[in-house]
C-alpha positions in Angstrom: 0.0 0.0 0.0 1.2 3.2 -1.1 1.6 6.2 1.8 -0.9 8.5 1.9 1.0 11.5 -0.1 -1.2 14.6 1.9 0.8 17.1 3.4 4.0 15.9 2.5 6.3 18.8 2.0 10.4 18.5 1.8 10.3 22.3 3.3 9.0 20.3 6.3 10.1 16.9 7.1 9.8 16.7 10.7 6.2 17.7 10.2 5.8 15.4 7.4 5.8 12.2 9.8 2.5 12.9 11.0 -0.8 11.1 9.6 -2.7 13.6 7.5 -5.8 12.5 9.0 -4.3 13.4 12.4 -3.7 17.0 11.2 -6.6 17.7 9.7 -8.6 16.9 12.2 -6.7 19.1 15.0 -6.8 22.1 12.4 -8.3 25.2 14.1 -7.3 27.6 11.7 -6.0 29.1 8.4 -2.6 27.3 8.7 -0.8 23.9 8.8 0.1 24.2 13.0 3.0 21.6 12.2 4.4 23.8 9.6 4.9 26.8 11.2 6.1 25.7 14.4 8.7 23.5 12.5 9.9 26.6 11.0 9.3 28.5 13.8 11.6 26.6 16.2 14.6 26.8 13.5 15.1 29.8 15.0 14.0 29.5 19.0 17.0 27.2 20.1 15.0 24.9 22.1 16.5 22.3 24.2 15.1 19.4 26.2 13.3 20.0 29.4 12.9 23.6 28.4 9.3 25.0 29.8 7.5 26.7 26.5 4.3 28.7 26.4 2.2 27.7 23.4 0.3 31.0 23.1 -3.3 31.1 21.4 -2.7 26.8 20.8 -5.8 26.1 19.1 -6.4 21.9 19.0 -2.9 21.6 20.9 -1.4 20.0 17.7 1.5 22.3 17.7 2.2 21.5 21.6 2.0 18.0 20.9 4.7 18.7 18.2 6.9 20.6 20.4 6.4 17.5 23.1 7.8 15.1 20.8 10.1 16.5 18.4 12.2 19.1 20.9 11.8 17.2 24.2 10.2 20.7 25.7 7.8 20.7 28.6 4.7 22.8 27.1 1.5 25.0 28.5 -0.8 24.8 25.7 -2.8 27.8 26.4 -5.9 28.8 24.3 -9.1 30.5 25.1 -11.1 29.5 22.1 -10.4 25.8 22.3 -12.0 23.3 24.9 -9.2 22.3 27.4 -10.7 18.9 27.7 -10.4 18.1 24.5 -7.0 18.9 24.1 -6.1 17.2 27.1 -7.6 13.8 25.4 -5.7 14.6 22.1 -2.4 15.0 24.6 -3.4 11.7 26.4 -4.0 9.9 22.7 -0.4 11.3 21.8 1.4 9.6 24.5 2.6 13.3 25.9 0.3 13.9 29.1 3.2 13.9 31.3 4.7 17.3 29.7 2.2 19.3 27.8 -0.6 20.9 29.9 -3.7 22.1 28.7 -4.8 25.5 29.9 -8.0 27.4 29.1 -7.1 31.4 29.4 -7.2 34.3 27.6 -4.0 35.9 26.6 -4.6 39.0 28.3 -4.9 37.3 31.7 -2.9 34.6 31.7 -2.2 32.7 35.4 1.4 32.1 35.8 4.4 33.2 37.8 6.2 36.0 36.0 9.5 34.5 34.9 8.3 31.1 34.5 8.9 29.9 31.0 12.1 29.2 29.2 10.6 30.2 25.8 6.8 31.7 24.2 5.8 30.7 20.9 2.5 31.5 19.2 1.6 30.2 16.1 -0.7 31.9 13.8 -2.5 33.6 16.6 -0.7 36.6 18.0 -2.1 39.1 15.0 -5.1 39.1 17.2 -3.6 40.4 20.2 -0.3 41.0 19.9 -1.0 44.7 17.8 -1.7 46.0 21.3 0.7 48.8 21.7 1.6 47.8 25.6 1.1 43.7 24.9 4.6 42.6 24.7 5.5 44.8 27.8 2.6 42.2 29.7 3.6 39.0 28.0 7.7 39.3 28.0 7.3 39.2 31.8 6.6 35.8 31.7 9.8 34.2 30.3 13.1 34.1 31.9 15.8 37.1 30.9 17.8 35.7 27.9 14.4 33.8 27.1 12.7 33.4 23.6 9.1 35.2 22.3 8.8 33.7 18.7 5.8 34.1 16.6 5.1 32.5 12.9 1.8 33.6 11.3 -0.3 34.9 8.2 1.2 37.9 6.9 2.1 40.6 4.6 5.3 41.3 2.5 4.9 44.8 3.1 1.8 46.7 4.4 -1.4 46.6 3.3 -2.1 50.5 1.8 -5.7 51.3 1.7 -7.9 50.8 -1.5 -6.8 47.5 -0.8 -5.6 46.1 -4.3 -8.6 45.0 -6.7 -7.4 41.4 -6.8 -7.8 40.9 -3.1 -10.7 43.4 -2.9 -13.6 40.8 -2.4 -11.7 38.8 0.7 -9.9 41.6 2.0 -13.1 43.4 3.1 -13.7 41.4 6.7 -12.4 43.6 9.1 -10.3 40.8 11.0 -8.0 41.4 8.3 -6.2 44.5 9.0 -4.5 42.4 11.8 -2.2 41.1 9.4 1.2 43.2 9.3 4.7 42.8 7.3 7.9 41.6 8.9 9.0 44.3 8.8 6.2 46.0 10.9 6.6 43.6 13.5 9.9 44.2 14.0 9.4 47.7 14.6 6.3 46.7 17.0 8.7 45.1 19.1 11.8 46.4 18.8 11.0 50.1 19.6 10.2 48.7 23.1 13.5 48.0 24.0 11.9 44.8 25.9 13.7 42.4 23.0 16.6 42.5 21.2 14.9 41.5 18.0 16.5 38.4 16.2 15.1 36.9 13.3 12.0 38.8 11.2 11.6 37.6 7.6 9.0 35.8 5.1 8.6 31.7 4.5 9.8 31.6 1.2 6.9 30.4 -1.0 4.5 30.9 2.0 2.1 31.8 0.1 1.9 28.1 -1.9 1.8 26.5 1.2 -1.2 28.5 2.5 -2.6 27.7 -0.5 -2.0 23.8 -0.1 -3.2 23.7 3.6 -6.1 25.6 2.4 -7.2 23.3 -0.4 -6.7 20.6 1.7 -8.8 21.7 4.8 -11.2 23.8 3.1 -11.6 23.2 -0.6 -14.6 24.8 -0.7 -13.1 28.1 0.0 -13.0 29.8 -3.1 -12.9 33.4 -2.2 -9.6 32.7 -0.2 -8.1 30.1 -2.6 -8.4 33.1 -5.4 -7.2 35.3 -3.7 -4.1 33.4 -3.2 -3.7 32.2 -6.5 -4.0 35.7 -7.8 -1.7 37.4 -5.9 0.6 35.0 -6.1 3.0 36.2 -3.1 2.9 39.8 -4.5 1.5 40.8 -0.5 0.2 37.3 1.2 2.3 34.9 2.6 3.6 34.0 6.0 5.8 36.1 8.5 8.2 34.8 11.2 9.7 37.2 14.7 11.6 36.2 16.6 13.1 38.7 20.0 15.2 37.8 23.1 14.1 39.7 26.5 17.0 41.9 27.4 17.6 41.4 31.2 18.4 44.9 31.8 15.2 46.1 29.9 12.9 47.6 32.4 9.3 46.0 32.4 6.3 48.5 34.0 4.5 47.2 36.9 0.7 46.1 36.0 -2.0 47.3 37.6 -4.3 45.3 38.5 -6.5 46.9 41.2 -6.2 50.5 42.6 -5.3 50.6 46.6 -9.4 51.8 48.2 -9.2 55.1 49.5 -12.1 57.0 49.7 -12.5 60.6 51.2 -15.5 62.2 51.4 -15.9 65.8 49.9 -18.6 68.3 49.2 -20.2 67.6 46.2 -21.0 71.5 44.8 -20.0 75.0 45.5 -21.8 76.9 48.0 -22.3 79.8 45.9 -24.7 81.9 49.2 
């Protein structure tokens, strides 16, 4: 019997040894997980034992992947996706004893500040990350000298607004204008000062393989598929940032709750 040829990419071999039907059914969004955290961790320097946030997870398949293929300890932490379920999908993968589903939004997250080794977030942080004062919140959370890495949809350069006639029809959801160059999220973070920003570039072909995951788990997306097609790379594709918190780089205190003090005070002028 011949191997089922599905998702079989020689950009991605690591990736590659995983069933199709496996994948597909974990998909929880508008990219092959295993993909871009394969590329991702090229440039995150992971080591056995390390302790990784898996930011915005989805259907845990990336965690899983980080489990077995880098020996990491993972917190796969989504607010979208039923923790339960993942946890079954981490039992079913022979990884309960180091990945850890959490259910928790990524703007209250509940751990120790200084916890993790390394962050990653794949093909999630566009919808939070874009927050101005974000990455002074999250970077508290891995060690100084520790990794924030991020692999997502993208732009080759930023999106100018009319939006170009070829990507006109799919462009118009508003979700959309999350997307951001390189080039933009290198500035994002590295005006900050939190990170000394190491790696920011394009997948070359991205844009094929967005179109291969896409025909695959939704073939009956035409709007997107043409869109693709037709652009051809000329602005779609996906981006990759990578930054390492600076241990002098001061991080601002959150607030969380003001002290009560209450003094009570005349509530007009008395104008007799």
């Amino acid at each position: 019997m011949s191997m089922d040829q599905r998702l079989i990419s020689e950009r991605f071999p690591r990736s590659s040894r995983y069933h199709p039907d496996w994948i597909l059914a974990g998909a929880s969004g508008g990219a092959n997980s295993l993909w871009l955290t394969e590329w991702l961790a090229e440039a995150m320097h992971l080591k056995p034992g390390m302790k990784v946030l898996d930011l915005g997870c989805g259907r845990a398949l990336s965690s899983i992947f980080l489990r077995r293929e880098y020996g990491v300890q993972v917190w796969a932490t989504d607010l979208w996706f039923n923790a339960l379920e993942n946890l079954q999908r981490i039992r079913d993968a022979g990884v309960e004893d180091a990945v850890f589903p959490v259910h928790a939004d990524a703007r209250s997250l509940p751990f120790a500040s200084d916890f993790f080794d390394a962050i990653v977030s794949i093909d999630s942080f566009m919808y939070y990350g874009t927050d101005d004062q974000y990455l002074n919140y999250l970077a508290r959370f891995v060690q100084p000298g520790g990794r924030i890495g991020v692999a997502q949809a993208g732009l080759l350069r930023e999106m100018e607004d009319p939006v170009p006639a070829h990507l006109r029809e799919w462009w118009h959801q508003d979700q959309l204008w999350c997307l951001h160059s390189a080039a933009w999220w290198q500035r994002h973070w590295g005006r900050t000062r939190i990170l000394d920003i190491e790696q920011a570039d394009m997948l070359p072909d991205g844009w094929r393989h967005w179109l291969d995951w896409l025909r695959q788990v939704a073939p009956d997306n035409r709007m997107e598929a043409e869109a693709l097609e037709t652009d051809s790379g000329s602005h779609l594709g996906y981006v990759r940032v990578v930054g390492r918190r600076r241990a002098e780089a001061p991080l601002q205190e959150l607030v969380v709750s003001m002290p009560f003090h209450y003094l009570k005070r005349p509530l007009v002028r008395d104008l007799e």
